[in-house]
Structure formats: structure tokens, C-alpha cells
mmCIF file of the N, C-alpha and C atoms, coordinates in Angstrom:
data_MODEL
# 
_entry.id   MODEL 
# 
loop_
_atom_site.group_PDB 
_atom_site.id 
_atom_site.type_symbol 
_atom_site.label_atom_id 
_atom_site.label_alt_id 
_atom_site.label_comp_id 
_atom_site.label_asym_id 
_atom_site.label_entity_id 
_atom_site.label_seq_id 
_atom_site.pdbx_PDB_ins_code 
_atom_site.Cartn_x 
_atom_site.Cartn_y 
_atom_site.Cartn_z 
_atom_site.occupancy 
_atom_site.B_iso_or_equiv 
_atom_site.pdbx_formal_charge 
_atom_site.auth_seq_id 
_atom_site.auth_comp_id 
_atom_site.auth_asym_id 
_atom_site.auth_atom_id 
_atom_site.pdbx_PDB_model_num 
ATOM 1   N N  . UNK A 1 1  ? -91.522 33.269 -8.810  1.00 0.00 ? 1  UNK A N  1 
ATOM 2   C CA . UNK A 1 1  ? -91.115 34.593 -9.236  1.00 0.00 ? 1  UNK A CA 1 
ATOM 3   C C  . UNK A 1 1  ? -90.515 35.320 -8.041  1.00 0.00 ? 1  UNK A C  1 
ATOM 4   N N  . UNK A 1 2  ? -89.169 35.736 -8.272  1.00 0.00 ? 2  UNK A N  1 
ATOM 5   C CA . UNK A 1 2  ? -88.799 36.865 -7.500  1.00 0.00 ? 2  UNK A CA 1 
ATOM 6   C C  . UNK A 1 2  ? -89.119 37.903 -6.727  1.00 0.00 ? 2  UNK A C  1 
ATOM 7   N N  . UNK A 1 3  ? -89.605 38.273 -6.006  1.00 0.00 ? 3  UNK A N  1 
ATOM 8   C CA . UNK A 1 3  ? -90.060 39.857 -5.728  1.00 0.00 ? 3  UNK A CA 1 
ATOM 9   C C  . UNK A 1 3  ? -89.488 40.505 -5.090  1.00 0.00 ? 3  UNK A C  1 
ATOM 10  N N  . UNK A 1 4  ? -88.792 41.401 -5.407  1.00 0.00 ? 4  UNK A N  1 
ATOM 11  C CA . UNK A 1 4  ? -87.318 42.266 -4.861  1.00 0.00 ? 4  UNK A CA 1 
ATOM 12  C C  . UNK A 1 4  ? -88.238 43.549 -4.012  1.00 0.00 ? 4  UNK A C  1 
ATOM 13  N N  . UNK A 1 5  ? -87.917 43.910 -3.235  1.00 0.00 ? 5  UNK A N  1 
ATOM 14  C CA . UNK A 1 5  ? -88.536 45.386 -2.432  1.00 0.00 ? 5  UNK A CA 1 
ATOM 15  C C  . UNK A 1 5  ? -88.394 46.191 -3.220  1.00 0.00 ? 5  UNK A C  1 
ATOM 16  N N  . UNK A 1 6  ? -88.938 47.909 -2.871  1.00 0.00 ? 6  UNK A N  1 
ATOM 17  C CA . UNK A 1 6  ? -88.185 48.848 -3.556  1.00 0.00 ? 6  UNK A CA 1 
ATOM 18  C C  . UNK A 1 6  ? -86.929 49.005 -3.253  1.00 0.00 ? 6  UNK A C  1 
ATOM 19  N N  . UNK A 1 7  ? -86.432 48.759 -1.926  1.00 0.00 ? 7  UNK A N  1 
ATOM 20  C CA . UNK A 1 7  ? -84.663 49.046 -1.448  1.00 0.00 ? 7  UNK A CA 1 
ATOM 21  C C  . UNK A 1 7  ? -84.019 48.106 -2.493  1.00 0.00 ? 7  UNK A C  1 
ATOM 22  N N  . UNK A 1 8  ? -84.333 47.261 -3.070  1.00 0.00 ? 8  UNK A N  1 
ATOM 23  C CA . UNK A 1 8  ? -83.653 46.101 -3.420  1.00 0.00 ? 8  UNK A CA 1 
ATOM 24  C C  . UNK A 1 8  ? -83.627 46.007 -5.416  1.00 0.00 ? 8  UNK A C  1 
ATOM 25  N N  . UNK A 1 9  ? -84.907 47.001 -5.430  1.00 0.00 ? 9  UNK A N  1 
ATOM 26  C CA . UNK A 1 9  ? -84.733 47.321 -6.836  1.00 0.00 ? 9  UNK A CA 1 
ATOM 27  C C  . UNK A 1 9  ? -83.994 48.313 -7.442  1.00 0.00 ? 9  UNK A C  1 
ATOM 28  N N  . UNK A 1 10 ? -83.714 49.411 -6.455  1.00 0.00 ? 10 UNK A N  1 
ATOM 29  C CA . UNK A 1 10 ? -83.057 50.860 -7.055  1.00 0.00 ? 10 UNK A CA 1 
ATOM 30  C C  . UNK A 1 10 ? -81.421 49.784 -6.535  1.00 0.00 ? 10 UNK A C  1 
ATOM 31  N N  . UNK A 1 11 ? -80.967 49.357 -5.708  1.00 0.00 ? 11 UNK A N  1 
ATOM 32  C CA . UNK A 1 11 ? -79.940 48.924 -5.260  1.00 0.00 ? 11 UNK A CA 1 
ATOM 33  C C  . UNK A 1 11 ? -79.249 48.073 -6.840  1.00 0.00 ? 11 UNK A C  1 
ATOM 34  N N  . UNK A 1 12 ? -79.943 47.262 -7.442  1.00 0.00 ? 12 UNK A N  1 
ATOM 35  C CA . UNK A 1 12 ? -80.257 46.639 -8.514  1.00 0.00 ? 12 UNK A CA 1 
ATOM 36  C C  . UNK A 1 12 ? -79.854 47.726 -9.580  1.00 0.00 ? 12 UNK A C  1 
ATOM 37  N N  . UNK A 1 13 ? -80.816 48.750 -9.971  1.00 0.00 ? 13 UNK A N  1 
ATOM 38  C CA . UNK A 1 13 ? -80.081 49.730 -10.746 1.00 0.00 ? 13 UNK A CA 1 
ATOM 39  C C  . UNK A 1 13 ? -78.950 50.568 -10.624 1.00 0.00 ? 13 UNK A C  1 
ATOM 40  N N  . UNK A 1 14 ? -78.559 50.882 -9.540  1.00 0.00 ? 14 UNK A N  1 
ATOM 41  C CA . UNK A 1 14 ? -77.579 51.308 -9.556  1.00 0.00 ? 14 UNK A CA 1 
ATOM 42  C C  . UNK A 1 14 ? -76.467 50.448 -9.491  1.00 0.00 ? 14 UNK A C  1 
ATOM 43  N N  . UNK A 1 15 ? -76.427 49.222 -9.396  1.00 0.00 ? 15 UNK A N  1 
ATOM 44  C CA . UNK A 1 15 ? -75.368 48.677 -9.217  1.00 0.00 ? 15 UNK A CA 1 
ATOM 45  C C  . UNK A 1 15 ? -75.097 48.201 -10.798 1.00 0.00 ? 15 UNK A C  1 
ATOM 46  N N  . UNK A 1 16 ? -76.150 48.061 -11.832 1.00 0.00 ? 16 UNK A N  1 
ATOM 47  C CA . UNK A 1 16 ? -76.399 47.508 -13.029 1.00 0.00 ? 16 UNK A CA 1 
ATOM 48  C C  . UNK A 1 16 ? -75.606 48.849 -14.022 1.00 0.00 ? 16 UNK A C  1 
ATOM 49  N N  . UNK A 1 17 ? -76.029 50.036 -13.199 1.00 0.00 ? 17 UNK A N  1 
ATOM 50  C CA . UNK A 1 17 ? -75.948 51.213 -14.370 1.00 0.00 ? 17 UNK A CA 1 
ATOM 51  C C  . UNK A 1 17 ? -74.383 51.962 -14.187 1.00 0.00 ? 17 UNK A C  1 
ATOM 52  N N  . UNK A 1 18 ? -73.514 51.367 -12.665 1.00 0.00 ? 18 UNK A N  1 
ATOM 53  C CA . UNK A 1 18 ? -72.387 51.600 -12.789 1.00 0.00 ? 18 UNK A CA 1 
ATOM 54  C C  . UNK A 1 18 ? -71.346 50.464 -13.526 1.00 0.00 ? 18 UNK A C  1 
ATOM 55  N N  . UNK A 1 19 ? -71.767 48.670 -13.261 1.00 0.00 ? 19 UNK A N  1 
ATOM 56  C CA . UNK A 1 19 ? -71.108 48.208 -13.887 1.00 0.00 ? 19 UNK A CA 1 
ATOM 57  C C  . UNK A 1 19 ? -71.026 48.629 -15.626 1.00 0.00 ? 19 UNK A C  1 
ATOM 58  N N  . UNK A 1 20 ? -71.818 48.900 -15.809 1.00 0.00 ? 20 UNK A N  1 
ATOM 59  C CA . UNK A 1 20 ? -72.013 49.211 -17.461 1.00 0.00 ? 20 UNK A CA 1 
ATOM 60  C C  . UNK A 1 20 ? -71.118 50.444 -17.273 1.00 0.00 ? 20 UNK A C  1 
ATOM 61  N N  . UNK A 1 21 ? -70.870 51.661 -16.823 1.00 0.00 ? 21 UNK A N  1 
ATOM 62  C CA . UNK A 1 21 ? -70.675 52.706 -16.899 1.00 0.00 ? 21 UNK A CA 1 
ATOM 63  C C  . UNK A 1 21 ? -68.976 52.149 -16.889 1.00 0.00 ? 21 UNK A C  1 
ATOM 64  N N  . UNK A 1 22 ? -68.526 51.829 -15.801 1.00 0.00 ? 22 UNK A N  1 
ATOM 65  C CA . UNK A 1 22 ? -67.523 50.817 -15.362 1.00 0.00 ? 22 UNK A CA 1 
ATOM 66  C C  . UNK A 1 22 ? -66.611 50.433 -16.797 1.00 0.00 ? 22 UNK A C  1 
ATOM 67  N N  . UNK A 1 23 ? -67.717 49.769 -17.150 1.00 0.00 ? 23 UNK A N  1 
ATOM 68  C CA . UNK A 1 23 ? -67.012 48.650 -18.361 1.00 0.00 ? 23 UNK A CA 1 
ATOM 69  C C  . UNK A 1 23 ? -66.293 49.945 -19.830 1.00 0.00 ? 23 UNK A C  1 
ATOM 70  N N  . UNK A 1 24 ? -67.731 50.589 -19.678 1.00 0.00 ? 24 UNK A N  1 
ATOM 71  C CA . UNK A 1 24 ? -67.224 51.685 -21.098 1.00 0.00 ? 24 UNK A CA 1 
ATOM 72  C C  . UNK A 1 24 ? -66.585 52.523 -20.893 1.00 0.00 ? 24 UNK A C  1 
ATOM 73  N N  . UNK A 1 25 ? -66.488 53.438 -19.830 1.00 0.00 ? 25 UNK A N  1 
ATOM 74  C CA . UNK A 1 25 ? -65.372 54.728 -19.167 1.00 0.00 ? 25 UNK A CA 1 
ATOM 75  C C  . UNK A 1 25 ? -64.120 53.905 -18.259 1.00 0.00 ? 25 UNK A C  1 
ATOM 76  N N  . UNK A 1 26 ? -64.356 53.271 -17.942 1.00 0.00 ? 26 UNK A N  1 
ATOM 77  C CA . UNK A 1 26 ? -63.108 52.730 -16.934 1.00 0.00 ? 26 UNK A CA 1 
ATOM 78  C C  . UNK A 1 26 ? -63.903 53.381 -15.413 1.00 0.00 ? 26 UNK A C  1 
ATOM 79  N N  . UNK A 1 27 ? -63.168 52.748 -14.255 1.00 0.00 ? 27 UNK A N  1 
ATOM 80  C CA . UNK A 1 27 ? -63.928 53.388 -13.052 1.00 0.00 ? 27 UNK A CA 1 
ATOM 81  C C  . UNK A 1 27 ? -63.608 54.494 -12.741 1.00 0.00 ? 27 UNK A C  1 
ATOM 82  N N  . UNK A 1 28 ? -62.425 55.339 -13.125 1.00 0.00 ? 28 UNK A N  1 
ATOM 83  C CA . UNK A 1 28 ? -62.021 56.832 -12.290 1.00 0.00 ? 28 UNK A CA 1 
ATOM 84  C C  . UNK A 1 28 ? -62.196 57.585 -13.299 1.00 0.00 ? 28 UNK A C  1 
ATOM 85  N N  . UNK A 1 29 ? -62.719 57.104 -14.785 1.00 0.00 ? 29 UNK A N  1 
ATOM 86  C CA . UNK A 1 29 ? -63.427 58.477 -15.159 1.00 0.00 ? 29 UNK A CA 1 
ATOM 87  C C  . UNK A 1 29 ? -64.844 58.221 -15.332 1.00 0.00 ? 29 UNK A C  1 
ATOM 88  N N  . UNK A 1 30 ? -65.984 57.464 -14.013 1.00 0.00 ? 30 UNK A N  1 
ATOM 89  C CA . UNK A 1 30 ? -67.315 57.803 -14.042 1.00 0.00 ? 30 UNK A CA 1 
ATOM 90  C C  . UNK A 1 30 ? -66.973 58.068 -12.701 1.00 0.00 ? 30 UNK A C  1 
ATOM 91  N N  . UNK A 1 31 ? -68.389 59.364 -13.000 1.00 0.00 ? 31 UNK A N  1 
ATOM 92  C CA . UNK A 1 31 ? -68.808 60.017 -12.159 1.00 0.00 ? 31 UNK A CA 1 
ATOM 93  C C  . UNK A 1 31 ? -70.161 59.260 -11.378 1.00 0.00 ? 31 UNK A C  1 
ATOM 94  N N  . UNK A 1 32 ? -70.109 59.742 -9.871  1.00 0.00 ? 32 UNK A N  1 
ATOM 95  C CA . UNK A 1 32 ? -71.044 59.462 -9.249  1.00 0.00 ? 32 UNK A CA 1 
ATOM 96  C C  . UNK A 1 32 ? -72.494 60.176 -9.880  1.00 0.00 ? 32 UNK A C  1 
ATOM 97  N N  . UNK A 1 33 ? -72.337 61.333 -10.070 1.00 0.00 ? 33 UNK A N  1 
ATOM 98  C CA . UNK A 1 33 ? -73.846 62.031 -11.180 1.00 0.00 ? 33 UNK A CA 1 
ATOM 99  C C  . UNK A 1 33 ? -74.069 60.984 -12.385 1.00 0.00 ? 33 UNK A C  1 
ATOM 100 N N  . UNK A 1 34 ? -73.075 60.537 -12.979 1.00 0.00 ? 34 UNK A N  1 
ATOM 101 C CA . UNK A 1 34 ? -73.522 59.578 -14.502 1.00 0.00 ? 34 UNK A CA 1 
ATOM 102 C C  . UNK A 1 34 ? -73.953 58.421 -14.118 1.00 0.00 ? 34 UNK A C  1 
ATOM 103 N N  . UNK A 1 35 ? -73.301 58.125 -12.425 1.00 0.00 ? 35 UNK A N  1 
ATOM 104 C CA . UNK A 1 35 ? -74.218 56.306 -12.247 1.00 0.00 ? 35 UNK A CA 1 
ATOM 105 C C  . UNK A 1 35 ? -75.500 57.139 -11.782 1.00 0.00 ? 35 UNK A C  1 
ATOM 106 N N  . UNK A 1 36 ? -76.021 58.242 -11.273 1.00 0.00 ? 36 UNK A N  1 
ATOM 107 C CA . UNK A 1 36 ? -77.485 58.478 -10.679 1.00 0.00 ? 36 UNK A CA 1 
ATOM 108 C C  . UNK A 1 36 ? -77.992 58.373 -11.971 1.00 0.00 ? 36 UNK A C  1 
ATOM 109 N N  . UNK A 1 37 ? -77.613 59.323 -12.517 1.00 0.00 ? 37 UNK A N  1 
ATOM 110 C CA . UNK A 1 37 ? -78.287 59.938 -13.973 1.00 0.00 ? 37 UNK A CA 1 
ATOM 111 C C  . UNK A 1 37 ? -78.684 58.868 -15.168 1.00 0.00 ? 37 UNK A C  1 
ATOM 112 N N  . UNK A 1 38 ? -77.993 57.684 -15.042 1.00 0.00 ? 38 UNK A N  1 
ATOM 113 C CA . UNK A 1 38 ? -77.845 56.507 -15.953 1.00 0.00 ? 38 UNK A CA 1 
ATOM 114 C C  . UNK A 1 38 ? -78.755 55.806 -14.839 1.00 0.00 ? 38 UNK A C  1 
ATOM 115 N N  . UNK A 1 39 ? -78.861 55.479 -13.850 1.00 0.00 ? 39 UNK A N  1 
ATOM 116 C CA . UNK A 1 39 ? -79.819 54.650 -12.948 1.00 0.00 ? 39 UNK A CA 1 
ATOM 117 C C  . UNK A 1 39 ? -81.527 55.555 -12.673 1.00 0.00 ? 39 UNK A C  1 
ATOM 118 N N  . UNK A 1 40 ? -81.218 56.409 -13.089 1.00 0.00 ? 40 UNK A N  1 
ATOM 119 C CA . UNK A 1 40 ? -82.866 57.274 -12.784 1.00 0.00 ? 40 UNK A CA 1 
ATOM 120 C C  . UNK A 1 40 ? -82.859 57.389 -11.448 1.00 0.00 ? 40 UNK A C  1 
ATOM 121 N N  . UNK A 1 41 ? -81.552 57.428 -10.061 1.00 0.00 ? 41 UNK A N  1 
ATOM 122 C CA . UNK A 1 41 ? -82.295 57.824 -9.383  1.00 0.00 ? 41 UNK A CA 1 
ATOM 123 C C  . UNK A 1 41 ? -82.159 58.804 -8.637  1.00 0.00 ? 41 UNK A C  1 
ATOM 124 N N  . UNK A 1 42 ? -81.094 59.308 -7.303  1.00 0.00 ? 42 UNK A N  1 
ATOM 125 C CA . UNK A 1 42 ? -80.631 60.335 -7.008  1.00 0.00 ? 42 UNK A CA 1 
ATOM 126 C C  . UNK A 1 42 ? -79.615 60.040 -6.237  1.00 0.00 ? 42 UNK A C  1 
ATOM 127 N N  . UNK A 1 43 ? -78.680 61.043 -5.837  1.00 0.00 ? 43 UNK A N  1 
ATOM 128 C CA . UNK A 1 43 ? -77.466 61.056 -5.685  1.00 0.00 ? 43 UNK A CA 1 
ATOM 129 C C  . UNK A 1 43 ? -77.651 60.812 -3.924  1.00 0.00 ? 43 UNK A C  1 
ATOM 130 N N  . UNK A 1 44 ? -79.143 61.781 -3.322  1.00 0.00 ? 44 UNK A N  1 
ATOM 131 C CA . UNK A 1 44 ? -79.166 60.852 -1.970  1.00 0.00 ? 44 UNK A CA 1 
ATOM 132 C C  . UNK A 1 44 ? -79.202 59.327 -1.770  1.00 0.00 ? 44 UNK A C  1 
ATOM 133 N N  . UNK A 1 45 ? -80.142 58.877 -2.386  1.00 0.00 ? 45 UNK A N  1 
ATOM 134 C CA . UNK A 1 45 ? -80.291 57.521 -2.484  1.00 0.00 ? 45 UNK A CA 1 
ATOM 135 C C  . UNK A 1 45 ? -78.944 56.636 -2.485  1.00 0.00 ? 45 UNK A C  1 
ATOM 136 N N  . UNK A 1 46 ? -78.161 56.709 -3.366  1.00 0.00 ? 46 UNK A N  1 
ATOM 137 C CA . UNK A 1 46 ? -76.985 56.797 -3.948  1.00 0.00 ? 46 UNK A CA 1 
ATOM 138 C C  . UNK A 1 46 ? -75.896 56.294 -2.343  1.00 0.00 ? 46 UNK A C  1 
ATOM 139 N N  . UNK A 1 47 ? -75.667 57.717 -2.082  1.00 0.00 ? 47 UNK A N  1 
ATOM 140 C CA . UNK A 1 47 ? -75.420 57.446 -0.709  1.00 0.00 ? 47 UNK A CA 1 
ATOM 141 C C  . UNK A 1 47 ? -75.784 56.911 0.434   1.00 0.00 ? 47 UNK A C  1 
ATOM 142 N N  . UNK A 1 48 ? -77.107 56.657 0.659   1.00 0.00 ? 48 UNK A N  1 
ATOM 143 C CA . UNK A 1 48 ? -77.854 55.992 1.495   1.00 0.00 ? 48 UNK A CA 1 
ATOM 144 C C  . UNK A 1 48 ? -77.534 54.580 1.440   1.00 0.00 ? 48 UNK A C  1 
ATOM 145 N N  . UNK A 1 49 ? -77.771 54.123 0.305   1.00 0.00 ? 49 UNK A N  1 
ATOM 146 C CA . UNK A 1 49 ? -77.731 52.768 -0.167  1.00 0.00 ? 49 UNK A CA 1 
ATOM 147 C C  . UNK A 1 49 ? -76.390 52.284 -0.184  1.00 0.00 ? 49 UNK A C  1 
ATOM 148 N N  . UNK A 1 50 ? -74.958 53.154 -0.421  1.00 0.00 ? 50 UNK A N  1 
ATOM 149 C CA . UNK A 1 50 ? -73.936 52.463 -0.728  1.00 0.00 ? 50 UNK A CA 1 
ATOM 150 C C  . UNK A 1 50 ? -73.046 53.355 -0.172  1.00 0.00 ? 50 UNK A C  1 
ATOM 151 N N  . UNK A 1 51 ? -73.262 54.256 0.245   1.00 0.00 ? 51 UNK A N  1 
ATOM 152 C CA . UNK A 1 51 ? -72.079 55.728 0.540   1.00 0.00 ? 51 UNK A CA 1 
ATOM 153 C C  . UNK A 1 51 ? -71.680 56.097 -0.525  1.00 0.00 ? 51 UNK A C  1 
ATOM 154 N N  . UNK A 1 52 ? -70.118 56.352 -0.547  1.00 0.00 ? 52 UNK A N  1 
ATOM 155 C CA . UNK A 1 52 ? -69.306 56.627 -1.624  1.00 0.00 ? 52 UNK A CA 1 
ATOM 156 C C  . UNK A 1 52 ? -68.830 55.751 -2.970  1.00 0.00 ? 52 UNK A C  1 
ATOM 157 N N  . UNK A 1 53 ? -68.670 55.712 -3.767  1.00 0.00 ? 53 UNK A N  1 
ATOM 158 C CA . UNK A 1 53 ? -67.668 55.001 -4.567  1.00 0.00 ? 53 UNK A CA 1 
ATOM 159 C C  . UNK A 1 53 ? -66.796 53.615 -4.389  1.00 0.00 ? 53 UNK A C  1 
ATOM 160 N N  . UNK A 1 54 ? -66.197 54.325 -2.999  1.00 0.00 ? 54 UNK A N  1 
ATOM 161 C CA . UNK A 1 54 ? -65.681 52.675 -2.883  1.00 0.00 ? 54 UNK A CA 1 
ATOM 162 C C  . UNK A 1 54 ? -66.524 51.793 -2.314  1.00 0.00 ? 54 UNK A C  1 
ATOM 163 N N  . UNK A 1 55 ? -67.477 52.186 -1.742  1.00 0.00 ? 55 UNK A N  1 
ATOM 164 C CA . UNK A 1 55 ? -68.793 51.471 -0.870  1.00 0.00 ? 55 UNK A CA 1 
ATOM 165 C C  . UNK A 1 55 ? -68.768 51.742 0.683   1.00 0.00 ? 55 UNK A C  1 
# 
């Protein structure tokens, strides 16, 4: 069995909750608030973990 950290699980959702977001809006009309808000987590994190948009 796997065991991912916490860095490695929110990294996981957010990367899960923009491809989806991605697929149904197209990428330049999601917002960075709809991947937090769709991932449960926050917009610091967000940045911490990946910076901006383009990465």
C-alpha cells in the first residue's frame, strides 16, 4: 500500500481538481479560487505547493 505524506496528498488534490476543472471549462476560464474551492484547500497552499497557474 501506498502512503503518500500530507504534502503529497493535497498536491494530489489539487492537481486532480484542476485537471477535471481543465477538462470542463477549458484552462483560461478556471479560476485559481475554483481549483482551491473544488480541492478543499486554500489558495496559500495553492501557491506554496505550485505558485501560479503556469507552475
Amino acid at each position: 500500500m501506498d502512503r503518500l505524506s500530507p504534502r503529497e496528498r493535497r498536491q494530489s488534490a489539487i492537481l486532480d481538481a484542476a485537471e477535471s476543472l481543465f477538462l470542463e471549462q477549458g484552462y483560461e476560464r478556471t479560476s485559481l479560487a475554483e481549483i482551491v474551492k473544488t480541492s478543499g484547500g486554500s489558495l496559500a497552499t495553492l501557491y506554496e505547493l505550485f505558485g501560479n497557474k503556469q507552475g
